[in-house]
N, C-alpha and C positions, 0 to 999 in steps of 0.2 A: 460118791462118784469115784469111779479107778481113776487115779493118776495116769496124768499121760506117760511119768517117765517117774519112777520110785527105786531111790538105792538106800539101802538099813545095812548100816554095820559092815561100809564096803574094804576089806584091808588088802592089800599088796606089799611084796615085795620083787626088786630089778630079782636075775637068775645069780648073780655073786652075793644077793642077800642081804642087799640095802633096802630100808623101807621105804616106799613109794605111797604108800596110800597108809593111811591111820583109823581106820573107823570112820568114813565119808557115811555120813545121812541126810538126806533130802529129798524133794520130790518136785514135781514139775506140774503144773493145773494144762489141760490143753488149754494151748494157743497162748499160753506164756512165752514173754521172751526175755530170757536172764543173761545177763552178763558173769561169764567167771575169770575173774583177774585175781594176779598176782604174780608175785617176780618168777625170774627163769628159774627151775628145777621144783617148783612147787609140785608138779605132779597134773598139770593142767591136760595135757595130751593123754597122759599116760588114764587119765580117767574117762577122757573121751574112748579110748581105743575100747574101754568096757562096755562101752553102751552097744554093740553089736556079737559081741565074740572075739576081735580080734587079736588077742594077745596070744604069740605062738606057744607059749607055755603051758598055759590051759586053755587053746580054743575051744570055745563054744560051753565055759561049765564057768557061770559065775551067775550062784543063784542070787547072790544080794541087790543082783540091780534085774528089776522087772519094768517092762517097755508094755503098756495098758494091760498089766496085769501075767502079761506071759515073763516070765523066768528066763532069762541070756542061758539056753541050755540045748544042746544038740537037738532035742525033738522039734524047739521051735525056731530053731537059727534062720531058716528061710523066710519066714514071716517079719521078723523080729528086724534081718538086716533089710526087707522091703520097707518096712516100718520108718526106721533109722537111719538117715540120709546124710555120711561121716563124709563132710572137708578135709580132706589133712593139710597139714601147715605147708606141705611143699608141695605144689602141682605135678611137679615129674615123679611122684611118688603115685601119684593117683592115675595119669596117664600112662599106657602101654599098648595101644594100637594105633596101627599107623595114621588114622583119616580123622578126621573130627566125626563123620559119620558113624565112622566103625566104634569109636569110643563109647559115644553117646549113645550109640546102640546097643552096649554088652549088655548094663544090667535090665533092661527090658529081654531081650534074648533070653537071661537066664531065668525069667518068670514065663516062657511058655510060650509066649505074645506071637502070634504067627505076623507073617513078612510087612502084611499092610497098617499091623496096628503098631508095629514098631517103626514103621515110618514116620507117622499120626505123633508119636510121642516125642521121636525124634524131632521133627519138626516144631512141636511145640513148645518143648526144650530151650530148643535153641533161638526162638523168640523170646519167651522169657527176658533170655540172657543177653537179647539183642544180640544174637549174633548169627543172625537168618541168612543164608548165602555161604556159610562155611563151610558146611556137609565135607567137600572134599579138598578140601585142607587137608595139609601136612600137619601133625599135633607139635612137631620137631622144629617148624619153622613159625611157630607163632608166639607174639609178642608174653610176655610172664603174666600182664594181665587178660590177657586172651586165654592163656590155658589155663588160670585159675576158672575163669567163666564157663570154659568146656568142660574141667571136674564139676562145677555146681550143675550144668545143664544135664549131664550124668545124673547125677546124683533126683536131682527133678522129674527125671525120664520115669525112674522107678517109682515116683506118688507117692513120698514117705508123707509118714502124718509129723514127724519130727525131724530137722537138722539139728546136728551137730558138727558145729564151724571151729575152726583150729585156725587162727589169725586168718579171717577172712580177708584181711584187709592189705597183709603183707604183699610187696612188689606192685600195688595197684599205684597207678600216677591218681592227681586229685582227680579229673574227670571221674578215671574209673572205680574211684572209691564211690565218690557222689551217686555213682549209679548204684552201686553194690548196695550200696545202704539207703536208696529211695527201694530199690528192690526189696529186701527184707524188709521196711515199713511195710510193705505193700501186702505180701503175705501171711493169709492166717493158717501157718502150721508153728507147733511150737520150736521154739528154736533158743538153744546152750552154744554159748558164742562165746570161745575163750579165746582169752586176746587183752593183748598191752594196750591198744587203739581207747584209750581210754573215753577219748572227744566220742566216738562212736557208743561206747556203752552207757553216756551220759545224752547223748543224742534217742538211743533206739528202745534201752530195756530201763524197765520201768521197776526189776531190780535186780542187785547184785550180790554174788555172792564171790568172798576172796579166800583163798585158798593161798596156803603157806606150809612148807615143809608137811605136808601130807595131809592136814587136816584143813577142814573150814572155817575158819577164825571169822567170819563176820558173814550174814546174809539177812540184807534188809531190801526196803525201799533203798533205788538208789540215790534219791536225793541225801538220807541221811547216810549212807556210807560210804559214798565218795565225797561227801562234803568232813566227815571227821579225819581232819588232816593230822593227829596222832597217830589215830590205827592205819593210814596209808603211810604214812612214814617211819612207824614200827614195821611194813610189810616190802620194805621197797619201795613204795610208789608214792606218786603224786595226786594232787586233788587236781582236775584239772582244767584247763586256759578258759573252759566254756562256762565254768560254775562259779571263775576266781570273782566277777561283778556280779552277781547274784546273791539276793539274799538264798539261806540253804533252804525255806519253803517256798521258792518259786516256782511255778511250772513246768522245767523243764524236763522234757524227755516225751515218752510215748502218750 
């Protein structure tokens, strides 16, 4: 069976010529949901932004990662970024029109969708995300957890069979995390959720894989790799509050 999501021998470097990426390899089953952790500058974003094309230095030409089988490459970019449903870490990065409507309505627009079926999605969207009634909202006047909700309802509009989430969890009060992450339980697409939010990758993905100075130094089950409090302590991190009373084969997570 094609992988939902397959990268072989993926290397980078930033445009001043520091390495960013080292030879990343792994792959994704549909309707897996992995956690990728590890401390700040690992390369955590910076791998995400691969999974579509976006990196301005070589948009649209990075054959090492293939998304069910099609190649991250100009001829299948449009497919690829319908495919691959990109979070990024800061919602005013992903927001740039004026309405909550207008938002949530680009990337449907840009597949074709005439007026009533992007209404249809639009509206669907933003049930999802519980946030039905917004449509015409200001994006400029709404709370930080509210416009993370309007980039994922975005992101939803367009029916990827894959997220990819860049601190999904960041600026949410506990409410709004609770919901974010009963949401993601809730969904079968597969879903790479990089993020510090550790309590959540021990809550949701059933494994983890941790990334450190450009490569990926551990990818198991995550009971056993967030429970080896060496290798998170050689990486930055912590094993964490949710696992610390548990024996390390207990049930926890997905």
């Amino acid at each position: 069976m094609i992988p939902a999501l397959e990268i072989r021998d993926l290397h980078y470097s930033y445009p001043d010529g520091a390495p960013a990426l080292g030879g990343i390899s792994f792959s994704l089953a549909a309707g897996e949901r992995v956690g990728l952790i590890g401390p700040n500058g690992a390369g955590k974003s910076t791998l995400l932004l691969h999974l579509n094309g976006l990196l301005p230095d070589h948009p649209g030409h990075c054959p090492s990662v293939r998304v069910d089988g099609l190649a991250v490459q100009s001829p299948h970019l449009p497919e690829i970024r319908r495919r691959v449903g990109l979070l990024f870490q800061d919602a005013n990065d992903q927001l740039f029109c004026p309405t909550v409507y207008e938002d949530v309505a680009f990337g449907p627009q840009q597949l074709g969708l005439d007026d009533a079926q992007v209404r249809t999605r639009v509206t669907q969207a933003l049930a999802q995300v519980a946030l039905s009634g917004f449509e015409a909202r200001l994006t400029h006047h709404l709370s930080s957890g509210e416009k993370r909700r309007v980039c994922l309802a975005g992101v939803l509009a367009c029916r990827p069979s894959i997220l990819a989430l860049d601190e999904p969890t960041s600026s949410l009060d506990p409410r709004g995390r609770r919901e974010l992450m009963a949401f993601l339980r809730g969904i079968a697409l597969t879903q790479l959720i990089a993020t510090h939010d550790l309590e959540l990758v021990a809550d949701l993905c059933s494994r983890v894989m941790v990334l450190s100075q450009g490569v990926i130094v551990a990818d198991g089950p995550m009971n056993a790799v967030l429970n080896d409090e060496a290798l998170m302590a050689a990486h930055g991190l912590e094993r964490p509050h949710i696992l610390r009373h548990l024996h390390p084969h207990s049930p926890v997570g997905p």
